[in-house]
N, C-alpha and C positions, 0 to 999 in steps of 0.2 A: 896237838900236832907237834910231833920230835922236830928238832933243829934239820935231821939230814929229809923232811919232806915240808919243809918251809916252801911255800912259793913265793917266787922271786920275779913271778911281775906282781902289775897295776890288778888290786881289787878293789870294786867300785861298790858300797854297797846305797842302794837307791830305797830310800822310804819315804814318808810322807802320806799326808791327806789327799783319802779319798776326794777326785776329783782337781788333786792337787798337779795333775800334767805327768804322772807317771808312763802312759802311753808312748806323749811324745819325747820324752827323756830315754824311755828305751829303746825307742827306734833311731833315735841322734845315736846313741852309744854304739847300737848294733854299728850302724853308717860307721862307726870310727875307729871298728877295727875291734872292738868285744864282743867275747860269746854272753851271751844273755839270759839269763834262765830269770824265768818271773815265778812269783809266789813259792819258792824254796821253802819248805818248812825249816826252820831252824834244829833239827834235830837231824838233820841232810847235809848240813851246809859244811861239819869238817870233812868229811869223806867225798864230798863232794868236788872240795878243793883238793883233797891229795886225788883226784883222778886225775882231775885236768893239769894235777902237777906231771904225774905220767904220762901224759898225750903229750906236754908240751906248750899246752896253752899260759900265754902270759896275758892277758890283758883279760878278765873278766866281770860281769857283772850281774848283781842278782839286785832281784827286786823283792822287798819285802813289805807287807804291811798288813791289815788288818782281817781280811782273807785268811790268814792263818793267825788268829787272833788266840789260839791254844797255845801256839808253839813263841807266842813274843816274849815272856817270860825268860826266854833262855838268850834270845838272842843278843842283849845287850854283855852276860856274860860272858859269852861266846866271843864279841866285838872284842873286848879289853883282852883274852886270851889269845887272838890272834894279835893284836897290836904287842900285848908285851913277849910274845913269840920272835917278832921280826914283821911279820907281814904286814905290806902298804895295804892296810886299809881305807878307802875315803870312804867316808857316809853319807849322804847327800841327803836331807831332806826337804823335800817339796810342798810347802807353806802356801794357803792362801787364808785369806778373811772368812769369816762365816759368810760373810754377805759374796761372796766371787762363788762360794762353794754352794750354797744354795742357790745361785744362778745358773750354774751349770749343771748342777741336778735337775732344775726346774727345764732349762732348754733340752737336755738329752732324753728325758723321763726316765733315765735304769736307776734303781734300787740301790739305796746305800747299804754298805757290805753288812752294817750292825743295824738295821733296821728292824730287826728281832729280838734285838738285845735293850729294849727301854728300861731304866732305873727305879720304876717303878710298879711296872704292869707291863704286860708282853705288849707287842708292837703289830700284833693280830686284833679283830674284832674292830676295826675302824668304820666309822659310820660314813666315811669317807667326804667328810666336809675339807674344805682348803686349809682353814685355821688346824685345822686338828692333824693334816698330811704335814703343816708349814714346821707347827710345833714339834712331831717326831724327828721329822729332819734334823731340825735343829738337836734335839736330844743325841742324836746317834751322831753326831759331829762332835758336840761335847762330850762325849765318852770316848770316843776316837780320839779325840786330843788327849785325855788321861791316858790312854793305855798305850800311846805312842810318847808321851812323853819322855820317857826317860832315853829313846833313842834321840831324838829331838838335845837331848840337851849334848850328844857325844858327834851332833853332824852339824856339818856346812850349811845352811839354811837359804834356799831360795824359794823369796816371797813370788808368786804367780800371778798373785792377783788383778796386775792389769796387765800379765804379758801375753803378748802374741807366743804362737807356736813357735814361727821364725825365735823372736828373739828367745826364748828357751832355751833353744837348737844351741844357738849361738851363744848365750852363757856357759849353756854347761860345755860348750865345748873347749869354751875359754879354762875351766876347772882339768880337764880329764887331760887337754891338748898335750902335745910332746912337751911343750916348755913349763909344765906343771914340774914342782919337784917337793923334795919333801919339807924343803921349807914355807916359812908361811907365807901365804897368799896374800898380799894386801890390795881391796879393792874399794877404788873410789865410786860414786855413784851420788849423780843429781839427779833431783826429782824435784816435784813441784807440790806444796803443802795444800795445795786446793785439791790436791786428787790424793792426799794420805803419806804418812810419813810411812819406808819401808818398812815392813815388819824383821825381813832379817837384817836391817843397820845393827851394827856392834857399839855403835856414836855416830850422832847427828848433829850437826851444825846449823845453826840454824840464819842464814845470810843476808834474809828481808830487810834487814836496817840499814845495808849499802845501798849509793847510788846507783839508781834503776834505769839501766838508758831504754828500758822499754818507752819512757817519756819523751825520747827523743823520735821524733819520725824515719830518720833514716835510717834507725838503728832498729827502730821497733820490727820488722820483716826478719833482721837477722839473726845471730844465736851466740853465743859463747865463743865459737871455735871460729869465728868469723874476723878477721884483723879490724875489723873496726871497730866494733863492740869491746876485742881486746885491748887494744889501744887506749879507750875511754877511759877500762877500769881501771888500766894499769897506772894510768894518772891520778886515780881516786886514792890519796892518802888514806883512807877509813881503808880499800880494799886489799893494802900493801900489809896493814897493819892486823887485819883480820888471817889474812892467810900464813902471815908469819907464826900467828900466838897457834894456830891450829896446828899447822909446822914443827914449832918448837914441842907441841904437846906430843904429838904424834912423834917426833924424836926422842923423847924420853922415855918414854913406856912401852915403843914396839919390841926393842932387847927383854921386856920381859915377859908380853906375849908371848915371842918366841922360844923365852924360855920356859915358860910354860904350854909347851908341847902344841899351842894353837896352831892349826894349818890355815886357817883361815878367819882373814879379818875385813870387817866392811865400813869404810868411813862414808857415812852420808850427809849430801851438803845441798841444802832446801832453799829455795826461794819463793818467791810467789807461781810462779809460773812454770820454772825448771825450762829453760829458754835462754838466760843470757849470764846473771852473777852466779849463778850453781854450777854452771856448763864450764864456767871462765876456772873458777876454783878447783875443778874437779880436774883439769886439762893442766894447769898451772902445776898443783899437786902431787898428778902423778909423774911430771916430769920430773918434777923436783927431787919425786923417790924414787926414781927408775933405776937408782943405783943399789937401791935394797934386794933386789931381784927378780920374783914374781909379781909384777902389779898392774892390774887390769882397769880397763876404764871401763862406766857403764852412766849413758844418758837416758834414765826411764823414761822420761816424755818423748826427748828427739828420738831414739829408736822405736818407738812403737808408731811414729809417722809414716 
């Protein structure tokens, strides 16, 4: 792509695991004001972009992923060649657990994209037992993972796997939204270590050794963002003393994220329960940074209520 057919808006590019919420990701996008082309072959995608640079279209988005499993080879060259061109690329990829991703295969019943492609013997001739349906799955997940990898390591990662569609909608809206910019994104998020640490944290903290007013009764109904429960912590020396050193860390090393070209960064911060010292921290924190510029809060337990 020459310099005088750079485009000069928002390119979104969306990949990720099958089952991983690509659907509802492109239909947020569409809702937000993107034209959306799904399964592009990457051997499309520069001529693609100089038309819509002719139309006039600034905000687009393509979905890429294992569907066109011929043409992914090209596409991560492709990525860095538009980025070291000028063009805002974000790449977004959509992450879940094997165990979310076989649950969704198993409720919807449709066919994984590389269900033909096993490692060792085609993925025909099934005697159709459950163990032996369970086992290919799994296979064709794990080779999904390889051959998406190496987009995986050049995008934004959000983990799916306990999210609602709503909250989806509402993440990534937070990534693409007007107040996105090309600096980096720094996003706080608590969750509760009984239900799994995030898969896409960049650092996780881990908070369970602070006092817990889930122990207190009047407090135990309420949540982090709650003034009472804030109150509590903020009297806990251990809680004053925690948030700082994570503070102080996070002030030393975001200047070199940023200067290493990151758009995007996830601090997560655990508790037992993701309800009251995770929520407090996360709320605390992002205040704290709100001076850095882009920086989003996310409460995996409280918003999926």
């Amino acid at each position: 792509m020459s310099p005088e057919q750079e485009l000069q808006g928002d390119v979104v590019l969306l990949t990720g695991m099958s089952g991983g919420g690509k659907s509802v990701a492109m239909h947020a996008l569409e809702d937000a004001g993107y034209f959306c082309v799904d399964n592009l072959p990457a051997e499309l995608l520069l001529d693609f972009l100089n038309l819509e640079q002719q139309r006039g279209e600034r905000r687009v988005a393509i979905a890429v992923d294992v569907r066109s499993a011929g043409s992914l080879p090209l596409m991560l060259p492709l990525l860095k060649q538009l980025r070291a061109s000028g063009v805002r690329v974000r790449s977004i990829f959509l992450d879940a657990s094997n165990e979310a991703l076989m649950r969704r295969f198993s409720e919807t019943r449709r066919p994984h994209p590389l269900r033909h492609q096993g490692r060792d013997t085609a993925f025909g001739g099934l005697d159709g037992a459950e163990e032996d349906k369970h086992r290919l799955l799994l296979d064709a997940i794990k080779l999904e993972r390889e051959l998406l990898g190496g987009l995986k390591a050049e995008s934004t990662v959000i983990d799916t796997s306990q999210l609602r569609p709503a909250q989806l909608r509402a993440w990534l809206g937070d990534l693409v939204g007007p107040e996105a910019s090309n600096q980096l994104t720094l996003v706080f998020e608590s969750f509760a270590f009984k239900h799994g640490v995030p898969s896409d944290a960049d650092f996780v903290f881990d908070v369970r050794v602070l006092p817990n007013p889930y122990y207190d009764r009047e407090l135990r109904p309420l949540t982090g963002r709650d003034a009472p429960v804030a109150a509590y912590l903020a009297a806990q020396p251990e809680v004053g003393l925690m948030m700082g050193q994570i503070a102080g860390f996070l002030s030393r090393w975001l200047p070199n994220f940023a200067a290493d070209q990151r758009s995007y960064l996830t601090v997560a911060i655990g508790c037992t329960g993701g309800q009251h010292r995770s929520v407090y921290l996360v709320e605390m924190l992002a205040r704290q940074f709100g001076h850095h510029g882009h920086v989003l809060k996310r409460h995996r337990e409280l918003d999926a209520r």
